[in-house]
N, C-alpha and C positions, 0 to 999 in steps of 0.2 A: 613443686608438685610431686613429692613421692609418693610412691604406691603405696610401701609396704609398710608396717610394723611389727618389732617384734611381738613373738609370744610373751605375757606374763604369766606369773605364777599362777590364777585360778584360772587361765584360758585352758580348752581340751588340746589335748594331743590325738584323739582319733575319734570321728565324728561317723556313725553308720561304717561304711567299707572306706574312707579317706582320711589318710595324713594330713593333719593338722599342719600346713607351714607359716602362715604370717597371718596379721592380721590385716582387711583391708580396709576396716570401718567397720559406721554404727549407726543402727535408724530407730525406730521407735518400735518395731518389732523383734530387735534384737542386733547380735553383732553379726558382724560378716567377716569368715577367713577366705587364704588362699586356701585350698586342698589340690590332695593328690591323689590320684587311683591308685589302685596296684598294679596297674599296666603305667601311671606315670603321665597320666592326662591331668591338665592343672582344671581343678571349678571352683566357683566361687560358694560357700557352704554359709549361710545365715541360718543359724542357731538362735529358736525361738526365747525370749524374755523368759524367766521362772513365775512371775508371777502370771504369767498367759496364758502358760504353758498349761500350768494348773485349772487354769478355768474351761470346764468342757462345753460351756456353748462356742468357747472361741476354737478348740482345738475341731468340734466338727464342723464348723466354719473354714476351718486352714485344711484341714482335709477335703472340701469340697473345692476348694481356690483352687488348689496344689491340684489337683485332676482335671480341674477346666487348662488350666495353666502350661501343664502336658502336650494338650492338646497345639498349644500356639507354634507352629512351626514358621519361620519367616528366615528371608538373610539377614532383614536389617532387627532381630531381636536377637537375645540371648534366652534360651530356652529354658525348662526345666528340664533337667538331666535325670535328676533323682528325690527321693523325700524319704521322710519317715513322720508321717503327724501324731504318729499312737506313740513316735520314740517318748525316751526321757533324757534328755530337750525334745522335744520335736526341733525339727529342721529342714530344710531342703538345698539341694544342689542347683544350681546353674551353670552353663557354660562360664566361663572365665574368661573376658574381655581385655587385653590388656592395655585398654586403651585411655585417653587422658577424659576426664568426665568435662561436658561441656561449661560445669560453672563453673571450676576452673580455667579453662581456656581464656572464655570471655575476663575474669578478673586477671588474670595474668598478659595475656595480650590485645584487650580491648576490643569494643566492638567489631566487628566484621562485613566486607562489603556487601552488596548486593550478590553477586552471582553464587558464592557459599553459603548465604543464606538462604535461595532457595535451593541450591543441591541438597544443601539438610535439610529441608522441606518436603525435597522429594522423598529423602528416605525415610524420615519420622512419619511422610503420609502413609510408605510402602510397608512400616510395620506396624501401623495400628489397621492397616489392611490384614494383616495377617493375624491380628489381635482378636480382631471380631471377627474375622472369620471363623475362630472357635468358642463366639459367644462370650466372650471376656471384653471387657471395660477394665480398661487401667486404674483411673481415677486418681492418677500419680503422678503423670508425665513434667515432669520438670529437668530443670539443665543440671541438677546431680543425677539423673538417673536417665541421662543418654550419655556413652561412650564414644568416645570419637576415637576412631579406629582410621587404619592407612585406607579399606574397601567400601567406608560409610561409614555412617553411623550405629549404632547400638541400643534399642529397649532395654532397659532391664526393671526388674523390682518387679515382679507379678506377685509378690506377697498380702503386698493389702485391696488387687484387683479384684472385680465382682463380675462374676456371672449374672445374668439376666434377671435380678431378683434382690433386693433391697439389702445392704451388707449388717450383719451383726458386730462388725467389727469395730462399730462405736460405742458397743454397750459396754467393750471389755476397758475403756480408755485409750485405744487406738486412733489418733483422729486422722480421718481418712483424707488424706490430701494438704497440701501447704497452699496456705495465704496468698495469696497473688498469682495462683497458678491453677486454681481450683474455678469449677466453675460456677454460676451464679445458684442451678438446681443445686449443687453439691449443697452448697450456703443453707439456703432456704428449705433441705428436706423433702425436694420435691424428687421424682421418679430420676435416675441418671442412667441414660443413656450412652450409643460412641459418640452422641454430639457433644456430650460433654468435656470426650479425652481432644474433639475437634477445636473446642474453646480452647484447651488449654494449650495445643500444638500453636494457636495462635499468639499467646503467652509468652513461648519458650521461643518463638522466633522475634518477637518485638526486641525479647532482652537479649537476643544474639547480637541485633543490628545495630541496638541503642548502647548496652551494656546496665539495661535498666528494665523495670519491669514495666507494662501497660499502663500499673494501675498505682506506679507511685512506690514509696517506701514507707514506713511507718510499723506498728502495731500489730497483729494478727488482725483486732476490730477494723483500725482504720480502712487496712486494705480490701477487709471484706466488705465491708459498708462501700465503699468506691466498685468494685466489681458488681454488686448488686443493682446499685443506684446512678451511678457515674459513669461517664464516658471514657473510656482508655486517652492518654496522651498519644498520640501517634505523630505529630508532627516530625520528629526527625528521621522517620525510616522512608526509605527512598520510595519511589511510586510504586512501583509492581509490589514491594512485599507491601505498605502500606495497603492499598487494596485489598491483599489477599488475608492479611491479620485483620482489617475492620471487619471483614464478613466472617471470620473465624470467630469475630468476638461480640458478635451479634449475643443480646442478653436474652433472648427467645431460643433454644435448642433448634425449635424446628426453621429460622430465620438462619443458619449455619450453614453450608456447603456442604456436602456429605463426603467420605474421602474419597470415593472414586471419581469424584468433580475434582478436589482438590489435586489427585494425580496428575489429571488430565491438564488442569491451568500448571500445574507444575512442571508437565514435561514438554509442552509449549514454551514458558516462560525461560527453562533450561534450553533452549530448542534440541529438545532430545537427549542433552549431553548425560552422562551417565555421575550417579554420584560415587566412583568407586576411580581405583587408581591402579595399572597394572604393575608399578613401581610403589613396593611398601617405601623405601628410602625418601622417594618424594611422592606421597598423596595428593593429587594436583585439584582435588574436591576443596581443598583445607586455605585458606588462606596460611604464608606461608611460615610464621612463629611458631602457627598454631603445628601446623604438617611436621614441622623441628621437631617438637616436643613430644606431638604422637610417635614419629620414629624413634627420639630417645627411651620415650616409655617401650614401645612395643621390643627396644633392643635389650631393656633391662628386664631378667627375671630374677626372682630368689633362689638359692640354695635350697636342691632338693631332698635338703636334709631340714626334718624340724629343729635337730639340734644346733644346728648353725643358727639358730634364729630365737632361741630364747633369753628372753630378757631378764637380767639379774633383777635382784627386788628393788621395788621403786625405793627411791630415795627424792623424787620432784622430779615432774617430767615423766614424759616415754621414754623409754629407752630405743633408740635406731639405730640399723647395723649401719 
């Protein structure tokens, strides 16, 4: 599970006010580097697509996100630090998490017990508390876009989130949410709400405990037609999350828990216990492969030099330091 990659030849070396160092990935809205301030603060910089970039219903769309987005302050997210949507890329900054993303964890060390699946519970409930508390709907929540960190877990990707009000961001070719993790309004076009990021939180803890999704594998269709129409598989997840993902994934919005219900069975069901750890070395939230692996990552950075990090021209393959 590495973080990083090098730079290639067409990647930026300086993005707004940050040093361009590695690459961290790539979503449908563009890629994502490490950056660096000029004080030497690491963020995460996703640098919007060219052909998106260019289309200005989307850029005063990503302009409005990016200012809802701002707004979202929580412990268990990764904020917007900074932006430019008039740039040329547009872009924006994030904090820098340097944690291991949950769908790796689960493919790498396999389902997870009961008691870390609700501690993540607790804390994905606690940041899409803070989510909508600035009026934002995620509309993304999946196991590549939480962080698991030694203190919790991590939101991130408030790129393709929506404010109170129907998104544009599938006229440019962005499709707003993955298959099996979306919710059934998301499907069907109908108004999406936080009930919807509440279906999906439901989602991402099924395939924590199973190492599977709710609704099956297959297709983009197949899985949508099953979220729509179909009943989730839950048989294998223990009783208390069982419970708390059937009602999470009630196919009515308004038949869902709200999160601050969901806190509440969660910090019962925790009996209180907190999902954070005051030893980074051993995370005691994490079952314990997983805790290894976040200490590995959080013990490995890159060189604070872009030049240490760029990649001679491909010849097949990335190239990694």
């Amino acid at each position: 599970m590495e973080a990083f990659e090098a730079l290639e030849a067409g990647d930026p070396r300086q993005v707004g006010r940050y040093r361009i160092v590695a690459r961290l990935g790539a979503g449908g809205m563009g890629r994502v580097y490490l950056g660096r301030s000029p004080g030497g603060r690491a963020v995460a910089v996703k640098v919007v697509r060219p052909e998106l970039a260019d289309d200005g219903d989307f850029r005063r769309r990503f302009a409005r996100e990016v200012a809802a987005a701002r707004r979202v302050n929580g412990v268990f997210t990764a904020g917007v630090v900074d932006a430019d949507p008039d740039g040329s890329p547009a872009w924006l900054a994030t904090a820098y998490v340097p944690g291991v993303p949950l769908g790796d964890a689960v493919a790498a060390h396999g389902p997870w017990p009961e008691g870390p699946v609700l501690a993540l519970g607790a804390g994905l409930a606690e940041a899409l508390e803070a989510i909508h508390a600035a009026e934002v709907v995620h509309r993304d929540l999946k196991p590549s876009n939480i962080l698991l960190a030694p203190d919790g877990p991590r939101v991130i990707d408030f790129g393709i989130s929506v404010t109170g009000e129907a998104s544009a961001l599938t006229r440019t070719g962005v499709v707003v949410g993955t298959p099996g993790f979306m919710s059934p309004e998301q499907l069907t076009g109908k108004p999406v709400g936080p009930a919807s990021d509440v279906f999906s939180l439901g989602a991402v803890l099924a395939y924590t405990a199973t190492g599977a999704g709710p609704f099956g594998t297959g297709s983009a269709h197949a899985l949508s037609f099953r979220v729509v129409y179909e009943e989730p598989d839950l048989r294998r997840l223990p009783p208390d999350v069982r419970d708390l993902v059937a009602e999470c994934l009630v196919k009515e919005p308004g038949g869902r828990p709200t999160v601050p219900t969901l806190l509440d069975r969660l910090a019962r069901a925790t009996g209180g216990a907190p999902a954070v750890n005051s030893a980074p070395s051993h995370p005691g939230w994490l079952p314990e492969p997983v805790a290894a692996a976040v200490h590995t990552r959080t013990a490995t950075q890159p060189s604070p030099e872009p030049s240490a990090w760029v990649a001679p021209p491909r010849t097949g393959g990335v190239a990694r330091r």
